[in-house]
N, C-alpha and C positions, 0 to 999 in steps of 0.2 A: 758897378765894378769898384766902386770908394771904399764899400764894405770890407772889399777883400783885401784891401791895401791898408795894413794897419799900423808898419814901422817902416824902418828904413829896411832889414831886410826884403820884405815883401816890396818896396818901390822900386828897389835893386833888382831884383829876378823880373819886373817888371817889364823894369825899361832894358835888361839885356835879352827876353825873351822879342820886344818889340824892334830894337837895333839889330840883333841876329835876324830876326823873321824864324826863330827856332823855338820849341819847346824851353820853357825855362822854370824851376821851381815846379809852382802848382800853376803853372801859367801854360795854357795846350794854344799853340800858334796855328792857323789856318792863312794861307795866303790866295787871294786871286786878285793880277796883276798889281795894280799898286795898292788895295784894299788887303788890310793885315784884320782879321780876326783873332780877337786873343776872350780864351775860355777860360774862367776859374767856376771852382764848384757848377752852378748853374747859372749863370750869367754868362753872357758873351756881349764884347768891346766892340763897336766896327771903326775901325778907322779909316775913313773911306780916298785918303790921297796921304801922298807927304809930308802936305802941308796940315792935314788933320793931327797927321804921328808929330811933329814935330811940337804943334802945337800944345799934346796931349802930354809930349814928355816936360814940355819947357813949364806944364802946371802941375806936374808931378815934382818937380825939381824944387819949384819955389815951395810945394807943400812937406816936401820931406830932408831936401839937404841944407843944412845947416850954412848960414849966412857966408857967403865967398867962397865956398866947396861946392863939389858937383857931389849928384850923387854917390857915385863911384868911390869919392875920399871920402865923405861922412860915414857910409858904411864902413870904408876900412877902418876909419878912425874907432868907429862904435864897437866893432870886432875886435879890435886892440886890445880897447878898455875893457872888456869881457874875459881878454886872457889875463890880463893884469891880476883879475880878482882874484 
C-alpha cells in the first residue's frame, strides 16, 4: 500500500477513505465488522481492529503531515500554495 501513497494528496483520501469507512479517491473501502479493507490498484490494506486503523493512520501522519499539523492542515496548506501560483 506505501507505493500508492506518494504525497500528501494521496494520505489525505487515505486517511478520509479509512475515517469515513467510504470510498475515497482511488481508495475502494470494504468493511466487515470492525475489519476495514481498503483497495488501491491491486493491493489491498486489512486492518484488522481499531487499534490497527488507528495505528495505521497515526504512521501515515508522522510520514506525511508536516511537523505540528494534522493531515487535514498540511493538505490545505499545500492546496493553498498551489492556488497562489
Amino acid at each position: 500500500m506505501d507505493d500508492n501513497v506518494e504525497n500528501i494528496e494521496d494520505a489525505f483520501c487515505l486517511k478520509q477513505a479509512i475515517e469515513n469507512r467510504e470510498n475515497w479517491g482511488s481508495y475502494d473501502i470494504t468493511t466487515k465488522d470492525d475489519k476495514i479493507f481498503v483497495t488501491a490498484t491491486d493491493e489491498t490494506l486489512m486492518l484488522a481492529s481499531i487499534k490497527a486503523q488507528e495505528t495505521f493512520l497515526s504512521m501515515l501522519k508522522k510520514r506525511f503531515a508536516d511537523e505540528g499539523l494534522d493531515i487535514e492542515s498540511t493538505y490545505e496548506f499545500y492546496r493553498q500554495m498551489e492556488k497562489d501560483d
